[in-house]
FIGUVO-304835 format. One line per field, with one value per residue: residue number from 0; z negated, y, x negated of N, C-alpha, C in turn. Coordinates in nm, 4 decimals. Each point is the difference from the previous one (the first is absolute). Layout:
N
k	NUM | ...
n_Z	Z | ...
n_Y	Y | ...
n_X	X | ...
ca_Z	Z | ...
ca_Y	Y | ...
ca_X	X | ...
c_Z	Z | ...
c_Y	Y | ...
c_X	X | ...
END
This chain:
58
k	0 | 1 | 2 | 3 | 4 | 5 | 6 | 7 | 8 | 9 | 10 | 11 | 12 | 13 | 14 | 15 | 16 | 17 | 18 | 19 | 20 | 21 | 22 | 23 | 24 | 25 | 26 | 27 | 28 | 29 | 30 | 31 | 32 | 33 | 34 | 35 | 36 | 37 | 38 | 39 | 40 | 41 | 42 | 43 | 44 | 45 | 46 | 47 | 48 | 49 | 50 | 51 | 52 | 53 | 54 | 55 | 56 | 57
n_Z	-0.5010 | -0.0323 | 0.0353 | 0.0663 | -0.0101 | 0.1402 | 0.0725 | -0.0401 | 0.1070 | -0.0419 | -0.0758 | -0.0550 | 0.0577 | -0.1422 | 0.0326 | 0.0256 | 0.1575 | -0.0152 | -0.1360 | 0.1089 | 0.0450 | -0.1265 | 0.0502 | -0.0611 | 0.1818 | -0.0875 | -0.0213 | -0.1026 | -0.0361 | 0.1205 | -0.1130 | -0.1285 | 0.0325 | 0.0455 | -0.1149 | -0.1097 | 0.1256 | 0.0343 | -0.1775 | -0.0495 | -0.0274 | 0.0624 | 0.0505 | -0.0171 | 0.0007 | 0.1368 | -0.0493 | 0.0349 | 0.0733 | 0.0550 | 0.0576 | -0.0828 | 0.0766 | -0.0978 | -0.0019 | -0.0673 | -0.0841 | 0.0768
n_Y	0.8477 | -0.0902 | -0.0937 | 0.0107 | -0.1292 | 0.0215 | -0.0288 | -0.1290 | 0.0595 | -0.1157 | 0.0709 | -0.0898 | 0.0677 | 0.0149 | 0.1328 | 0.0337 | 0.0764 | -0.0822 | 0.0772 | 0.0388 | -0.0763 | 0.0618 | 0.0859 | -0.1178 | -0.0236 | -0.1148 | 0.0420 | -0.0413 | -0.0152 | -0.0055 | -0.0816 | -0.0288 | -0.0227 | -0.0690 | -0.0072 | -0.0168 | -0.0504 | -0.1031 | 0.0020 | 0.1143 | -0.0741 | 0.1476 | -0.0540 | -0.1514 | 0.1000 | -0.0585 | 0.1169 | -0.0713 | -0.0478 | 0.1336 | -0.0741 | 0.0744 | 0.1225 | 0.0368 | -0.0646 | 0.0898 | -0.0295 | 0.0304
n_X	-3.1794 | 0.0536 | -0.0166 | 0.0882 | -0.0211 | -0.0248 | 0.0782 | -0.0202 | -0.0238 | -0.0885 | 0.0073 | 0.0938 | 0.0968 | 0.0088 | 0.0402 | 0.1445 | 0.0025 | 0.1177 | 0.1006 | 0.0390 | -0.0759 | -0.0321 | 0.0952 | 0.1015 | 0.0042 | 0.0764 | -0.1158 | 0.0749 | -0.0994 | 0.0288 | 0.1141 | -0.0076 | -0.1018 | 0.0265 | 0.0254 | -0.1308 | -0.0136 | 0.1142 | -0.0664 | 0.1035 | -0.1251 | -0.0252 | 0.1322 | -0.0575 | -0.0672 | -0.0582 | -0.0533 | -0.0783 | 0.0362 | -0.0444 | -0.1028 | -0.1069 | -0.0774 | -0.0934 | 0.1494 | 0.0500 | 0.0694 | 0.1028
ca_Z	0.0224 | 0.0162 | 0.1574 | -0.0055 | 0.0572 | 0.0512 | -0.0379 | 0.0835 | 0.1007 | 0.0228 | -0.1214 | 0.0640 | -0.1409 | -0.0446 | -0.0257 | 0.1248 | -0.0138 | -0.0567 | -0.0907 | 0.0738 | 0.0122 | -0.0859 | -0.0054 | 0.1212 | 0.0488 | -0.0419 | -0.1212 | -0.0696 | -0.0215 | 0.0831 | 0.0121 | -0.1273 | 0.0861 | 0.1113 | -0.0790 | -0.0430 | 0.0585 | 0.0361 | -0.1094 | -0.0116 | -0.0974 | -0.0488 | -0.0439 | -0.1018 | -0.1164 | -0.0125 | -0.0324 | 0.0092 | 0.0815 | 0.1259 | -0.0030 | 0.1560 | 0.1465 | -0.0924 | -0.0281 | -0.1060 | -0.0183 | -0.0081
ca_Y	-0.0819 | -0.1500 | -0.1144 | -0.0936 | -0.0823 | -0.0637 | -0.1160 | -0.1085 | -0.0163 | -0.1857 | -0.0466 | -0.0205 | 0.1033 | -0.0852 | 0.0408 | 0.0574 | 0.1714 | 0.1027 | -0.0630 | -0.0453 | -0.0789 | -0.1285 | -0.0102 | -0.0905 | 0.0822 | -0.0114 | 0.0496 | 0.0690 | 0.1046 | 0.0550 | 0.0963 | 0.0610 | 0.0546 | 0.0705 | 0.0478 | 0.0877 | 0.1165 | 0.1429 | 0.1013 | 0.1321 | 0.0323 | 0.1441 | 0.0506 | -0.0540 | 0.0982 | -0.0483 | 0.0940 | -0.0005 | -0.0639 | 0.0200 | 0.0183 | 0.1060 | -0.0561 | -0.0438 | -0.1050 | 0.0283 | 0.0459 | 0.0728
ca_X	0.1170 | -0.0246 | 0.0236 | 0.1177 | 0.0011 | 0.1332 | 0.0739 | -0.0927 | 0.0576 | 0.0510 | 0.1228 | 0.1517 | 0.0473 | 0.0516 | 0.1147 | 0.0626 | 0.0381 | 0.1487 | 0.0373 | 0.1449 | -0.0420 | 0.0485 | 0.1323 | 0.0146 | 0.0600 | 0.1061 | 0.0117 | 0.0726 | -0.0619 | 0.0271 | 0.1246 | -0.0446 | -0.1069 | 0.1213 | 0.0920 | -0.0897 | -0.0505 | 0.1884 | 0.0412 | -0.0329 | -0.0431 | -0.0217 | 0.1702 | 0.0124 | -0.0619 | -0.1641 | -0.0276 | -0.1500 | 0.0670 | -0.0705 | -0.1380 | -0.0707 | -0.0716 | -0.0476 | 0.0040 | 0.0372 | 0.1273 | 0.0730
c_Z	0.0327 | 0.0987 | -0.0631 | 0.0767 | 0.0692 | 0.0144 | 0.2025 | 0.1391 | 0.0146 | -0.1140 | 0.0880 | -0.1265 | -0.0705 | -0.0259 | 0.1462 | -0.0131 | -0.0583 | -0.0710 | 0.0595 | 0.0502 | -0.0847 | -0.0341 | 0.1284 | 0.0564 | -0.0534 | -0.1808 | -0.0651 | -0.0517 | 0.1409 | 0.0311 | -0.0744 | 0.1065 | 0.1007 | -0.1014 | -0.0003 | 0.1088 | 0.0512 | -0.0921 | 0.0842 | -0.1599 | -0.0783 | -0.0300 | -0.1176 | -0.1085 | -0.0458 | 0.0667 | 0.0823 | 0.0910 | 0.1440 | -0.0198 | 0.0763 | 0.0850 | -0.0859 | -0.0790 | -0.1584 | -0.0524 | -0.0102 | -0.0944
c_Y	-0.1413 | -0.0469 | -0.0608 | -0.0852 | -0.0662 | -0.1169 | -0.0827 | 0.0100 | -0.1126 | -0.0408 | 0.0098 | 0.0767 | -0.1396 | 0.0384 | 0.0441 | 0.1180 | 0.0565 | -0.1186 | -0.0158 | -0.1455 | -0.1476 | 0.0098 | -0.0308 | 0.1291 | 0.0080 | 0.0012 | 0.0929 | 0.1704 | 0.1111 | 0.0914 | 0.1275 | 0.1532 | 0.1007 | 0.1170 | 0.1060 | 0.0939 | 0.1163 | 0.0699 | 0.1119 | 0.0523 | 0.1015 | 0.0208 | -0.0580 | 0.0247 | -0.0409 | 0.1265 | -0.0516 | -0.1427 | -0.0029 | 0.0543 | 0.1358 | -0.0819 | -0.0682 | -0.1301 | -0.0001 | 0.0587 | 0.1827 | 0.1388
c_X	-0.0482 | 0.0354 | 0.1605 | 0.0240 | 0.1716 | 0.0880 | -0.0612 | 0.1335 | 0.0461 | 0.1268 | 0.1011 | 0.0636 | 0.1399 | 0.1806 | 0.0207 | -0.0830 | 0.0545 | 0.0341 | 0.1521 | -0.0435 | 0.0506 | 0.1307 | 0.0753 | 0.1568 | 0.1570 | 0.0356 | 0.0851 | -0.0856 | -0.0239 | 0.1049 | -0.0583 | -0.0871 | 0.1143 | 0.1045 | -0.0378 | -0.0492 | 0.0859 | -0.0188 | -0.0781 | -0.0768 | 0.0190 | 0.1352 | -0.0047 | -0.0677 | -0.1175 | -0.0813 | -0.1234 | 0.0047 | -0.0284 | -0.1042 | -0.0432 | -0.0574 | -0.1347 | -0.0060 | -0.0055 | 0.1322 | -0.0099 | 0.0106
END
């Protein structure tokens, strides 16, 4: 097996943590987000929709 070389403790990371970050708190796309998450996916005949404990569909 080979040496993998890591990432330099001294780098400043160039993106957020989180990609919520670059969405500003009054964003229209927040509603959208908010919508989407009230769906009851699986009524709506999204079959594969809840993940197992695995982290793989269903």
């Amino acid at each position: 097996m080979s040496f993998i070389d890591g990432d330099s403790r001294d780098e400043i990371s160039l993106l957020p943590a989180c990609v919520d970050d670059y969405v500003a708190p009054d964003s229209p796309v927040r509603v959208v987000d908010a919508f989407v998450a009230s769906l009851d996916l699986a009524e709506l005949g999204f079959n594969r929709a809840v993940a197992a404990a695995t982290g793989r569909p269903i």
